[in-house]
N, C-alpha and C positions, 0 to 999 in steps of 0.2 A: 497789546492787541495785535492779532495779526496781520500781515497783510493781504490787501484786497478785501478784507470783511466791509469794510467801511466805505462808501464813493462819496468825493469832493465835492464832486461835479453836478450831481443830484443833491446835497446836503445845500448847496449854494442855491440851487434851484429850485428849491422847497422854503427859505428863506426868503428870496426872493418873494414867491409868491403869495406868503404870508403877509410882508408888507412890514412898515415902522410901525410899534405899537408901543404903547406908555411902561413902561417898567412899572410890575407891582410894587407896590408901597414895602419900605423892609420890612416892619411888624406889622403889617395890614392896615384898613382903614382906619381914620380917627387917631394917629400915632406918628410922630413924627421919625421914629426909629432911631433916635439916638443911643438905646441902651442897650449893650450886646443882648442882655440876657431876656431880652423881651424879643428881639431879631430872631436869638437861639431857639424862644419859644414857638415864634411863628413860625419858622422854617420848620421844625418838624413838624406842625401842622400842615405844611403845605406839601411834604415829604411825600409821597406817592396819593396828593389829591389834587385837589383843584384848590384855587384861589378862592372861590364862593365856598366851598366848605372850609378851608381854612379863617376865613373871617367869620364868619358864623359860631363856628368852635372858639375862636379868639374871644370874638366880646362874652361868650359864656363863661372864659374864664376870668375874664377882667371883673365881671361881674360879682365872685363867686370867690377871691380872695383880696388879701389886705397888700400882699409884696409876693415876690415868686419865692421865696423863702417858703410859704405856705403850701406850693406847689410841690415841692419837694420834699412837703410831710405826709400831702396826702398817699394812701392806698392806690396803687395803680386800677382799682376798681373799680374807686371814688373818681379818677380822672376820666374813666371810662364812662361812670353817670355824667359826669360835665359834659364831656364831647358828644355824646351818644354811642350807643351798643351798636349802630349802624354804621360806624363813619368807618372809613377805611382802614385796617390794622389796628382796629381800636384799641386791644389789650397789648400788642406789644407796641407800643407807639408808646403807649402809656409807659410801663417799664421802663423804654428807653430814655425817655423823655425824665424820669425821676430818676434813673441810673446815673446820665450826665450832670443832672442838678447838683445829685449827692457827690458825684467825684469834683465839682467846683468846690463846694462846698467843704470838702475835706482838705482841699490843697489852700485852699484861704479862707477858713474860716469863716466864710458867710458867702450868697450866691451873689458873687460880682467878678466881672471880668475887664474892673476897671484898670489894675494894673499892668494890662495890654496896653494901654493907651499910647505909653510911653517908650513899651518893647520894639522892637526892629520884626517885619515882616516874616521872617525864618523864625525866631522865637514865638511871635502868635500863631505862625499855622502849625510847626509840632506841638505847641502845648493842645489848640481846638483840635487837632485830629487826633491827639492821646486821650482824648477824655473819652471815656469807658460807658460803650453803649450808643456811641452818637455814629449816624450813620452817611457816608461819604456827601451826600444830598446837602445833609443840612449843614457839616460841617465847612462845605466850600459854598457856602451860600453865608454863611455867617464872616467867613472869610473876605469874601466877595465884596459884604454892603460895609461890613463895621471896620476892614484893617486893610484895604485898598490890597488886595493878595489880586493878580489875573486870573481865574477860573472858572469855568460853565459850571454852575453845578447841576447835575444827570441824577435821575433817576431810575428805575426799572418800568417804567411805567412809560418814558420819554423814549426806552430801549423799544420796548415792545412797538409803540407808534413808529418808530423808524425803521423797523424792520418791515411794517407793513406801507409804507410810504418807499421802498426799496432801496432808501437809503444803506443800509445793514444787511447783511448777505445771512447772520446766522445772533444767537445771542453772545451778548457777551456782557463783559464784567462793567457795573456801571461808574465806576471808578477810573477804568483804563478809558472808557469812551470820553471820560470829562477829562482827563490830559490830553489824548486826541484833538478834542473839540477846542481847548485852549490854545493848542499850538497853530490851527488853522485859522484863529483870529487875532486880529493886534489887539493889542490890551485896552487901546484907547475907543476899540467900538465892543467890548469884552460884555459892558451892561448894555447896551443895544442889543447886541446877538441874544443874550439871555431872554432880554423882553419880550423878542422873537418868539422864541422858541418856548416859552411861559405860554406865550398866546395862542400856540400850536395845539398844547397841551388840553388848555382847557380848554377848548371850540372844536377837540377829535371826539369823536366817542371812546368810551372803554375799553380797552384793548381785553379780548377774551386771555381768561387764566390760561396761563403757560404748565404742561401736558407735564402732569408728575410721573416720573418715571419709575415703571414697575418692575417690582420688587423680581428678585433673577431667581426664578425655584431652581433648588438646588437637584441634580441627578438622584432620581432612588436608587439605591443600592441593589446589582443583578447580581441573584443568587448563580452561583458559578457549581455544577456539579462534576464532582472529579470521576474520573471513569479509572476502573481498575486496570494496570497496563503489567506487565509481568517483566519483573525484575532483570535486566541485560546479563549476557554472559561477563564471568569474571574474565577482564581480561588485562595481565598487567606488560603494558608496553615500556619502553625506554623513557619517555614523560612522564608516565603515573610514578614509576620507579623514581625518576629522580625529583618530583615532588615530596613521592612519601619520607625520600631522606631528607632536603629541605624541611620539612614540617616537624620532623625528628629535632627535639632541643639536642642542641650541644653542650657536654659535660662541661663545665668548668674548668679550669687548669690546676686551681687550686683542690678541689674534690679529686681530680686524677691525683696529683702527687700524695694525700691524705692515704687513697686507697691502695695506694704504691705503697707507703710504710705499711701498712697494717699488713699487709698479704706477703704471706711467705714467695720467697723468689721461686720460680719452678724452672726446672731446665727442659731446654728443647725434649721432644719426643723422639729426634735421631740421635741428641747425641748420647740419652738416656739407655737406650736401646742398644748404642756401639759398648758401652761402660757392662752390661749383665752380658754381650757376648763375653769379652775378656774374658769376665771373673770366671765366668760355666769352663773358660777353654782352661783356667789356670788349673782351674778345682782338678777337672780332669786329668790333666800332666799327672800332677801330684799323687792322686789316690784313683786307685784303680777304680773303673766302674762297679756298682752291685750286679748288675748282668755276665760282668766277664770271673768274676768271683765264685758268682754259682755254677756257671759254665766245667771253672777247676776242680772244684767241690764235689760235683759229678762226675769228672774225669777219675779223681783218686778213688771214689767210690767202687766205680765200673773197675779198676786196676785192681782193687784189696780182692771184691767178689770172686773175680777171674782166676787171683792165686787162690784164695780158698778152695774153689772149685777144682782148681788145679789138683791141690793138693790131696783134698779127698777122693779122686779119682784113682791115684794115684796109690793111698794107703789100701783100696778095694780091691786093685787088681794082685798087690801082695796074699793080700789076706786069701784069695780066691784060686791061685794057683795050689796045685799037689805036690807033696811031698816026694824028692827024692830018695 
């Protein structure tokens, strides 16, 4: 519990003016309270009621079975006709109340909780507070009358009264407020305080229902509409660039050497280029151009026609002259 939830000084002062009053009987009137499981039964009868409905409810069941064995067979529906459909928690009281029967039951085969008797203080209160269903209240009230254990035992109902008596600043857990309550009294006035604070209970009125908390609606979903916006210019800067090679897988080592064998070696493109100069200059040392060929070709041709011409000029002007 936290602190400052809780004030001393007002919790003593509400006690006080309460006054000394008789401890209720452990299993109610008419019952000397020696048997846990009869204590077990009255306490959760007394579990967020009063003492006058707890007795009331009590002799109906006394009434109404042969051993609490029977208690434990009936219908929690059937204990709810016993009690009445009115009394406080009626349907899960009932539950609870045949839930921890059954789990005695299971662990020692039949409803008795006599082999506490003999257990050590730590042993009775984890086995009572293991039992399945049973709720802080009654477990430290069973604690309380039958195994000599120091503790208040609290309900939600003893919570509520204290919070409007301004003892309590806010709610809280009714479990954490009975360690509280236990550590602010010595053990030797432990059932005095109780008797107290019993007496409190039943002589306040009702505490109004505690404010269920609603349920959280969830956000509806806002249709979002996209507006058409036109596409940015491409622009590739030194970051996009050295992203897009970044995002670019890298070949493997083994796949480069692979594609290294398979692929014919190529040579440079200069020094390919220096290799057909060569050859072009050698070819031409060697064997004359076809340009400078036809050039001679021509030459001799122009030289044959020339003497021809020569010559038949030559035979004309013979022939042409007169006889001496």
């Amino acid at each position: 519990m936290k602190n400052g939830v809780a004030d001393v000084a007002k919790l003593m002062k509400l006690v006080k003016k309460v006054g000394v009053k008789d401890p209720v009987p452990s299993a109610g009137a008419s019952s000397e309270g020696k048997d846990p499981i009869e204590v077990l039964v009255y306490s959760f009868l007394l579990w967020e009621a009063t003492a006058k409905q707890a007795d009331d409810a009590m002799a109906k069941i006394r009434g109404s079975i042969v051993d609490f064995n029977d208690l434990r067979v009936f219908l929690p529906n059937e204990i709810v006709t016993l009690i009445g459909a009115r009394y406080p928690l009626a349907l899960e009281r009932a539950q609870r109340m045949k839930t921890s029967l059954h789990s005695i039951y299971l662990g020692q085969h039949a409803v008795t909780l006599d082999h506490l008797a003999s257990a050590g203080k730590r042993d009775a209160k984890a086995l009572i507070e293991a039992l399945e269903g049973i709720p802080p209240y009654v477990s430290a009230r069973v604690l309380q009358r039958c195994f000599g254990v120091h503790v208040i035992p609290v309900d939600d109902r003893l919570v509520d009264l204290l919070i409007e008596a301004k003892v309590l600043s806010e709610i809280v857990d009714s479990g954490e407020l009975s360690s509280w309550m236990s550590r602010q009294v010595k053990s030797a006035d432990g059932l005095a305080f109780e008797a107290t604070i019993r007496a409190f209970v039943d002589d306040s009125p009702k505490p109004p229902k505690r404010p269920t908390p609603k349920p959280v609606k969830k956000p509806e979903p806002v249709e979002v509409i996209e507006e058409e916006v036109a596409p940015p210019a491409k622009t590739t800067s030194k970051k996009a660039a050295s992203k897009i090679d970044k995002s670019v897988k890298k070949i493997p080592a083994s796949v480069k050497k692979a594609a290294a064998k398979k692929a014919p070696a190529k040579a440079p493109a200069k020094a390919s280029a220096k290799k057909t100069a060569k050859q072009t200059a050698k070819k031409a040392a060697k064997k004359p151009g076809r340009e400078e060929s036809r050039e001679k070709d021509r030459r001799q041709e122009g030289h044959e026609k020339s003497r021809q011409e020569s010559c038949e000029e030559e035979g004309r002007s013979k022939v042409s002259l007169p006889p001496r």
